[in-house]
N, C-alpha and C positions, 0 to 999 in steps of 0.2 A: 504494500500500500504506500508506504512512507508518504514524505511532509508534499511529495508535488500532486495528492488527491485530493480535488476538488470536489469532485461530484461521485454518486455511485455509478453513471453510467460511465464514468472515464476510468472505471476499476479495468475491466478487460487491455486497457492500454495502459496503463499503468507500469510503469519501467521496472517496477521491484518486485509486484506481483510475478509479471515474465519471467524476472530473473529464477526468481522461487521456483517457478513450474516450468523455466527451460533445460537447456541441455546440459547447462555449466553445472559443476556440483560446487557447493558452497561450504567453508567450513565453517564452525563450532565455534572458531575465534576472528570471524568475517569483519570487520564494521559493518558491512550491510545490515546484520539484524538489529542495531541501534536505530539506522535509517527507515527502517524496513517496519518497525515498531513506533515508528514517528507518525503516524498518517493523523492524518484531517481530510473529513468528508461530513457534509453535513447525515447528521442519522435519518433511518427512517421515520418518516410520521404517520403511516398508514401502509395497508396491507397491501398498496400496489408498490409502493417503495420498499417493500420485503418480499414482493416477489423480486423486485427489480436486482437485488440485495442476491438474491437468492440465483438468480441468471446470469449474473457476471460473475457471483462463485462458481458456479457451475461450468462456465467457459474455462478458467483456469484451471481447476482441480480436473480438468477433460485433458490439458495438459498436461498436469502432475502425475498425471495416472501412467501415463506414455510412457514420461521418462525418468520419474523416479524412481525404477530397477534400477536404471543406469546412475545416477547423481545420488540419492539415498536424502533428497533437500528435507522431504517428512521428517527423517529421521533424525535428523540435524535441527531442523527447527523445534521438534518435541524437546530435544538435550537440553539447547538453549533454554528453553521455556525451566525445564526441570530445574535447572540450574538456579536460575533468577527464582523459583519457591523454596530453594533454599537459604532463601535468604531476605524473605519478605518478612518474615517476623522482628527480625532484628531494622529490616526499613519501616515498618510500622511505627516503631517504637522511637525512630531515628528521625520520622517525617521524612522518610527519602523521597518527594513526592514525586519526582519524572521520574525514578528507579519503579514504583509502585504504577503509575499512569504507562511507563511501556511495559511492563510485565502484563497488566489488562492488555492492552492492545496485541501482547504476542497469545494470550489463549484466547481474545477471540478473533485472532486468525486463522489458529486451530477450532475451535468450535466451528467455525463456517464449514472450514475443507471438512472435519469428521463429519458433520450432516452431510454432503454431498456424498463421500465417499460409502457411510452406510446405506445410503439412499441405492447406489448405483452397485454395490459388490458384497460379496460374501462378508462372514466375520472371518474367515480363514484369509480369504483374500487380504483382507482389513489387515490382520494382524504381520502377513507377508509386505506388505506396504511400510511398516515399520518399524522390520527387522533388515530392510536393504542397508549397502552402503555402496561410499563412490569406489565400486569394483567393476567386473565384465557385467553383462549386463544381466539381470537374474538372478545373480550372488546376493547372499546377504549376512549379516553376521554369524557366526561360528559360534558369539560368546550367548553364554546363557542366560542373559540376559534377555525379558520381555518386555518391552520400550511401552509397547499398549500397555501391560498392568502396571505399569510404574508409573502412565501419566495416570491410571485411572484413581491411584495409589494415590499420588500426589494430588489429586484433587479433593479426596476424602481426605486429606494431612489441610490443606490447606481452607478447606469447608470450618474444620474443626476446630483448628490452632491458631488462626489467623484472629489478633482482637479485632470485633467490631469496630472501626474508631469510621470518620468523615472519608477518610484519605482510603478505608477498604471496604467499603460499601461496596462498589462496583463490581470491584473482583470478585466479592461473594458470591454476588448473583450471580454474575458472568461463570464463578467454578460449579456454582448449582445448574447453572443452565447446563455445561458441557457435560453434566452425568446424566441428566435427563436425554440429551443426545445419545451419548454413549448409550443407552438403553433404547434407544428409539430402535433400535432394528427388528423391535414388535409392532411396529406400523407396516412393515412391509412385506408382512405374514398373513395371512387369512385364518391360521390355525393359531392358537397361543400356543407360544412357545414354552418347551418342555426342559429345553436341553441350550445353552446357549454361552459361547465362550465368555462374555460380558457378566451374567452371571455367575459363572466359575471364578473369575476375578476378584468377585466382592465375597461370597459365600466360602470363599479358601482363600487361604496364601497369606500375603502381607495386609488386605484390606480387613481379613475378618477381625481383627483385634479394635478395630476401629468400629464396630459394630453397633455400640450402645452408644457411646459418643456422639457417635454421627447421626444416630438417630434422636438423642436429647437436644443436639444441637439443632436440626431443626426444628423440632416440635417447641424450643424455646426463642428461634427467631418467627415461628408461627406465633406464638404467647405475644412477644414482646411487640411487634410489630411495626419494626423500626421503620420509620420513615427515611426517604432519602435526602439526604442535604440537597441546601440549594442548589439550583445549577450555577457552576462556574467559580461556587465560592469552597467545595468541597480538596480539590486537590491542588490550588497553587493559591496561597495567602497571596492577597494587592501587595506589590512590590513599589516603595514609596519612589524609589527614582525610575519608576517604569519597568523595572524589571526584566530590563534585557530583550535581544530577541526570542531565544530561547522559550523565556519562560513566557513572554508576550505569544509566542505561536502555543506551546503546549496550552495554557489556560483556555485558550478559542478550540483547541482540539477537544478537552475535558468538555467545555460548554457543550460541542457538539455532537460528542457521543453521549451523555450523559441521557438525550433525551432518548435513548435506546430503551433505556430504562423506567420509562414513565408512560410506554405504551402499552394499548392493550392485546391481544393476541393478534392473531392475521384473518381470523374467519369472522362472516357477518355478524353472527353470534356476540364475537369480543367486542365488535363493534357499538354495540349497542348495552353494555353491559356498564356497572359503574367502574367509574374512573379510580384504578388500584391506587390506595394509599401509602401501599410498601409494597414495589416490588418484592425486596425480599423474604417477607414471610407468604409469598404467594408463592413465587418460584418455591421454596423450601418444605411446602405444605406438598404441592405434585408431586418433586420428587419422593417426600415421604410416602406417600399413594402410591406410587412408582415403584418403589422400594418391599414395602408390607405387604403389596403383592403380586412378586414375582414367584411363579412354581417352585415348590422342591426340586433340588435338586435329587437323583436315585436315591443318592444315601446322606444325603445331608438336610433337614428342614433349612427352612427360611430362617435366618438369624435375625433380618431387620423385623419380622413379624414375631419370632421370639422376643423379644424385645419390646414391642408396642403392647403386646399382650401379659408382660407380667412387670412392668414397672411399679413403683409404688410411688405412695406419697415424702415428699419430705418429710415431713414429721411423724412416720412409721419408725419406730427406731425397734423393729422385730427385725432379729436377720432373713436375708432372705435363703431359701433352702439351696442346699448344693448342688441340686436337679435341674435349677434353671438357670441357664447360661445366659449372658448378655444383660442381666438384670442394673436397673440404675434408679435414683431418685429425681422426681419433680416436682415443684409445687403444684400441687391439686389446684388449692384454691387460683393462683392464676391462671391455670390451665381453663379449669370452670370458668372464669369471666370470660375470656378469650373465645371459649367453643360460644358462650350465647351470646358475644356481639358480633359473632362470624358468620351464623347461620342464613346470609342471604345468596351464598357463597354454594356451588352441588360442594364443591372439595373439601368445605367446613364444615356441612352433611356428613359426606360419607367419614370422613374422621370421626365425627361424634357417633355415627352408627356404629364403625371398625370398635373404637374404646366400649362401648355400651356392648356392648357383641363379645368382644374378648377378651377385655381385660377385667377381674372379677373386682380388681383394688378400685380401677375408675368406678363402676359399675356401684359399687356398696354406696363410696363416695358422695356420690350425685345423689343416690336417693335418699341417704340422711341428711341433703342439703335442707334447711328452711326457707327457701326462697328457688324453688323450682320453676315459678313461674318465669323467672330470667327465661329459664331454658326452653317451657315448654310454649311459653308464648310466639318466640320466633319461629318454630316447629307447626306451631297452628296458623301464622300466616302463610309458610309455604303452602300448607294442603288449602287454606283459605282461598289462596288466587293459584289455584290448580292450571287454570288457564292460560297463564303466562307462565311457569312452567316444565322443564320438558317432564316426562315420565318418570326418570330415573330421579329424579330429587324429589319427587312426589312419593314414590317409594320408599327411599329411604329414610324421610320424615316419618311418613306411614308404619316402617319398620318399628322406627324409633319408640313411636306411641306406644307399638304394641310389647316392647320388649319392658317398657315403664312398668305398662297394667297390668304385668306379670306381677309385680310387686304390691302385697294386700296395704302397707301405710303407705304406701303413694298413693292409691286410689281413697284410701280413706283421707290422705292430707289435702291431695286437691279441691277437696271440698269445704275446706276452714278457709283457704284463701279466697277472699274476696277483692276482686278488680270494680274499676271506677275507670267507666266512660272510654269503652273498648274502639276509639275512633275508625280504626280501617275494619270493622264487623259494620258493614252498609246497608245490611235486610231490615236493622232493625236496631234504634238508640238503645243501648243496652248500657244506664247510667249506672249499673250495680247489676254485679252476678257473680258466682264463683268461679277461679277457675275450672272444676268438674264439671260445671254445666255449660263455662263456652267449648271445653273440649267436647263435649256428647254433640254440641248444634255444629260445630267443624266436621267434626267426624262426618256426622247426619248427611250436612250439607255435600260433603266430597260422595258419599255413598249416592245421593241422588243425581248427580253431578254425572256421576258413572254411568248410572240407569240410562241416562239422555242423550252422552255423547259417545264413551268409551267402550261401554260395554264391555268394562276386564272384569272377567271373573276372580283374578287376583286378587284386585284391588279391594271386590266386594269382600272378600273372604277375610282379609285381613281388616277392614274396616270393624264388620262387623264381631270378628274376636277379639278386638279392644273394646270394643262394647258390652261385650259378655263379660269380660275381664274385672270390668270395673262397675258391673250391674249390681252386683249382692254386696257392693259399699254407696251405692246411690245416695248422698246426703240432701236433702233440700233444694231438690230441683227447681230452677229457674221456673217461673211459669210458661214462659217462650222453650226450654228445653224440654219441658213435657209435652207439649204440645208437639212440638216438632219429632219426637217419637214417635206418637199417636198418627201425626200426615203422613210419618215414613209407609207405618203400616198400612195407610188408606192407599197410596201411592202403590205399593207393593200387589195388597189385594185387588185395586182397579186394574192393573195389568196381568193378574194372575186372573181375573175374568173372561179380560181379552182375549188372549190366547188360549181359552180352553172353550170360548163359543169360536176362535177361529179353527182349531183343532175338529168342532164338532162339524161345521159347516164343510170343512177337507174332507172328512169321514163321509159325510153324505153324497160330497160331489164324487169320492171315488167309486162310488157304486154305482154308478153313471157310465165313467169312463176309468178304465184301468190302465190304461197308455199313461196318462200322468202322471209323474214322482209327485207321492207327497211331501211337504216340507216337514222337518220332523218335528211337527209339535209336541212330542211325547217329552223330548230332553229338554225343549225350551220348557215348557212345565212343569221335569221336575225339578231343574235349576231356578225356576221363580218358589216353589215350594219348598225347598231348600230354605231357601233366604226367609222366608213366611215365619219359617219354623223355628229360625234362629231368633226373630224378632221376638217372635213369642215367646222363646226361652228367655231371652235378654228381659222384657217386660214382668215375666214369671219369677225372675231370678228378685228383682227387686220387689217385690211385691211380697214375697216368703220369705224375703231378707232383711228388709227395710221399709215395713208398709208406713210403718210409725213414723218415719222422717219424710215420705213423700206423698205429700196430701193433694199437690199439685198435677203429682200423676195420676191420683185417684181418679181430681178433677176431669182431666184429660181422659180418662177414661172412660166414664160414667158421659160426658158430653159428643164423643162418639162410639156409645155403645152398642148401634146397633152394626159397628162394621163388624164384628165380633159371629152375629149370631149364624155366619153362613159356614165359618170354622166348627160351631160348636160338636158335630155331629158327621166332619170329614176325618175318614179313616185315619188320615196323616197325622191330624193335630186333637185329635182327641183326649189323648190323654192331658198335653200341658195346657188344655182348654180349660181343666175342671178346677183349675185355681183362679184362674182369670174370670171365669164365670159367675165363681162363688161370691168372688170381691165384689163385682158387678151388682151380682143379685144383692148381695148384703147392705151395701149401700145406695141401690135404688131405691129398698123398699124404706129405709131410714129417710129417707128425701120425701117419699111419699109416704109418710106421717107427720112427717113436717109440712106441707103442706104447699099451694101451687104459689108460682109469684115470689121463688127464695133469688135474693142477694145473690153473687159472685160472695161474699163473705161470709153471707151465713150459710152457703153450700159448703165453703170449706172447715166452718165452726162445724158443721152436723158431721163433717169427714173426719176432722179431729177427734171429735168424740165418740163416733164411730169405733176407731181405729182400737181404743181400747178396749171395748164391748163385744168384736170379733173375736171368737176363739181361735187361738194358734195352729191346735189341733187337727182343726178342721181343713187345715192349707196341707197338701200332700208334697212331701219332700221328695226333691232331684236329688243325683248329681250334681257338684255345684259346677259350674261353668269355667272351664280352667283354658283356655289358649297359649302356646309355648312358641315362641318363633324357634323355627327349626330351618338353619340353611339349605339349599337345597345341594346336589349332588352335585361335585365338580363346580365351585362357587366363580372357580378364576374364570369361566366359559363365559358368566355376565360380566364379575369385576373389574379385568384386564382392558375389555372393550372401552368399558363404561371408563375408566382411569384417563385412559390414551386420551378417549374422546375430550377429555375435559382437559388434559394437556394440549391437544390440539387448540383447544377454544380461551383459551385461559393463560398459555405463557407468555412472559414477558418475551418480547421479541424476538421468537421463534417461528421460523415460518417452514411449511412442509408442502408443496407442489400436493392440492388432493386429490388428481391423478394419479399419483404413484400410493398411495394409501391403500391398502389391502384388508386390514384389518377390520374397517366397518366403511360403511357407506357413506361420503363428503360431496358437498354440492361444491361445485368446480367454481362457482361465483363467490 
């Protein structure tokens, strides 16, 4: 690149680039790479100037490929680089600031070429690329040395060891971007990979000691959320007599890379996403995604997911058992602030699902928290505007709930929390409600949501087993939350109608004519009867568990009772009928001795006293209604996809051609 680039598009002519990717081989102890690490270009600002970014690498590294059997320049330029992180800790600490500004600039000159090059070749290939030297042409070193796990090496050294200060912000990102790379070559697969030398890297050798390290270190630049210094004022302090030429061209170089960093990804998606406040806990969070789930290796587990899955808290002072390898401490309680101001984020999602999911320390953690609603509020706005969106954050919110209501004091805590004036809940001013009942109206609302547009049977299924979950601790439902139970069921049985006079009318016509497939009304019915039946548990469940705290449902009840009576007497729902019927019956006939023309208040006084005049007895006992998230088989088949997809959408100025993207499906716009 060096000091004579102006523009990205004058990278393919560019004198030093050439020199790099021509025929000349270059040594270890060149001036060139002083020169060569000197560049100015203005950065990209948008996803056409990172393809642009992306095509003039691509022109060179087309050349690199040619002739560096013969020249070994990769391999020389990696040295170089290796060498200068030898010694960035101590310029850290020294303010070496153009020492620390061309050490950025030489790994992301490698970061550019490594994306091309895994883009375009094997990892074997890969790894023969930087093991040449300036020999015959095809030779390459002898020594036993592996240049690829040594940069890879030194970028986990350098991730970890490097102090955060102004002067290494850059680099940070920039050595998290280039592992993210390095790992990219599961983009270019269709299959998830199983087996892969990039992995063997990290999972063996020199990198695995670095294991828990690496992994605290970003889950505490995720926590911490460092912002990036100003532009222009982070690597070269105002020099009172001007400052030279020198340092006058580097500080205009620093200004204009730096906005490398303050972009959002390359695809429409990033586009349109908010404006990251730290790069680096963003980059540091994917890579951790990235990291937690890559496959085992044949005989070795995943160590970075070892590790996410058995950390503990600071202030644990139990040792931790001999069995688990990679183990380290973090502050919970920062951790906790951080996942619930993060949750607008799928990657600060899927992290709080990953913790909630597998690690048992996080998990106890959070639910002895007294102030859950941090958590669970951000959780209910994603499922709240389901619409805007995609799938996969919707699920894993969806998860989230239901891995909560697993837990009998969370479902009975959420119900002492009371919120005030729930602004983005738009159906309805809801000045005062519990948490418990604006979860049941989210829940509700996404389950109907479903009905109208989506039609996953997933999504119902898990809806409604957070519902079950937390039915037999129902405290003092909203009056708007009982109700809205009661439409669900109305909702349910109006279309379990439909389809069973459209099922009848198919029946009739096929006696007509037999040439015609029928549609199979049988499954759509007993998928709506399903759902029918679970509502009725859920309703059941509260009512034999907690009739006494929900006078409101009674209400809701009793006001559309007679959806009820076409159940009463169908094979399916008979049995969990005879509780619902009984309540029914027992409190209408109490209304009617009270007499016609009752209050909204004094229907709910005749229910309250009701409630206690009912014998217990007389309510026939379930099973209690228990739902368990169980992952499904071979989890990395969704994960892996889902990860990528979100690195693709989501790094800091990263860009990948989604034509050559294998992995999942990308719009070329």
């Amino acid at each position: 690149m060096g000091a004579n680039s102006s523009s990205i598009s004058d990278l393919p002519k560019n004198e030093y680039l050439k020199k790099l990717s021509g025929t000349e081989s270059i040594s270890e102890n060149d001036p060139f790479w002083n020169q060569l690490f000197s560049f100015s270009f203005p950065a990209p600002t948008s996803s056409t100037e990172l393809k642009l970014l992306e095509e003039a690498t691509v022109s060179v590294c087309k050349s690199l490929v040619e002739n560096n059997p013969r020249t070994g320049n990769l391999g020389a330029l990696t040295k170089v680089f290796l060498s200068r992180t030898r010694e960035l800790r101590l310029s850290a600490e020294c303010q070496n600031h153009i020492f620390i500004w061309q050490t950025h600039n030489a790994l992301f000159i490698i970061c550019c070429l490594l994306k091309v090059f895994i883009c375009e070749m094997s990892e074997e290939e890969l790894q023969l690329h930087f093991m040449y030297e300036e020999k015959s042409p095809g030779s390459y070193s002898s020594h036993s040395e592996d240049l690829l796990e040594e940069l890879l090496c030194s970028l986990v050294q350098l991730i970890t060891d490097t102090p955060l200060l102004d002067i290494t912000y850059e680099i940070s990102v920039e050595a998290i971007s280039a592992m993210v790379v390095f790992l990219s070559c599961q983009l270019f697969h269709k299959e998830v990979l199983r087996q892969s030398i990039s992995h063997k890297y990290l999972m063996q050798g020199p990198c695995l000691p670095y294991t828990s390290k690496l992994v605290k270190t970003l889950l505490y630049n995720f926590i911490r959320q460092e912002k990036p210094p100003p532009p222009g004022t982070h690597v070269f302090p105002p020099q009172s007599d001007g400052g030279g030429l020198l340092y006058g061209l580097a500080s205009g170089v620093a200004t204009g890379l730096w906005t490398v960093f303050t972009l959002g990804g390359a695809s429409s998606k990033a586009a349109t996403s908010p404006e990251l406040t730290s790069p680096l806990a963003n980059q540091s969070l994917l890579l951790l995604l990235v990291l937690v789930n890559l496959t085992d290796a044949p005989d070795t587990p995943n160590p970075y997911r070892q590790a996410v899955t058995s950390f503990k808290n600071t202030q644990d002072s139990s040792p931790f058992p001999s069995s688990i390898p990679h183990a380290f401490q973090i502050n919970f309680n920062s951790l906790y602030t951080a996942l619930c101001e993060q949750q607008t984020s799928d990657q600060a999602t899927l992290l709080l699902y990953t913790l909630l999911h597998q690690n048992s320390n996080v998990r106890t953690y959070m639910l002895a928290r007294t102030d859950m609603e941090n958590l669970v509020l951000p959780i209910l706005e994603i499922l709240y505007h389901v619409e805007e969106r995609n799938s996969h954050h919707v699920y894993m919110a969806l998860i989230i709930l239901l891995i909560l209501t697993e837990d009998d004091g969370f479902n009975r805590s959420i119900h002492e929390v009371i919120l005030k004036n729930i602004t983005w809940y738009s159906e309805r001013v809801l000045t005062e409600i519990s948490l418990g009942s604006l979860l049941i109206l989210v829940v509700i609302r996404t389950i109907q949501y479903n009905m109208t547009r989506t039609r996953d049977k997933y999504l119902h299924t898990n809806c409604l087993a957070a519902l079950a979950n937390m039915s037999a601790q129902f405290r003092s439902l909203h009056q708007y939350a009982a109700q809205r139970i009661i439409s669900l069921f109305s909702l349910l049985s109006k279309k379990h109608n439909k389809v069973l006079e459209q099922a009848t009318q198919s029946l009739r016509g096929s006696l007509s004519s037999s040439d015609v497939p029928l549609p199979d009304y049988a499954q759509d019915l007993s998928v709506i009867e399903e759902v029918i039946r679970m509502m009725l548990e859920i309703i059941n469940s509260c009512l034999t568990n907690s009739l006494h705290h929900n006078p409101n449902l009674v209400y809701a009840l009793l006001y559309k009772r007679d959806l009820f009576e076409q159940f009463r007497t169908h094979p399916s729902f008979q049995d969990i009928m005879q509780n619902i019927d009984l309540v029914i019956s027992f409190f209408s006939s109490r209304l009617l001795q009270a007499g016609a023309e009752l209050s909204v208040e004094r229907v709910l006084e005749i229910i309250k006293q009701g409630v206690v005049a009912l014998p217990k007895d007389r309510l026939k006992k379930f099973p209690e209604l228990k739902f368990k998230y169980v992952e499904e088989e071979q989890p990395e088949e969704f994960f892996i996809p889902y990860v990528w997809s979100l690195v693709y959408n989501s790094a800091v100025g990263l860009y990948w051609n989604p034509q050559d993207i294998q992995l999942f499906a990308m719009d070329s716009d």
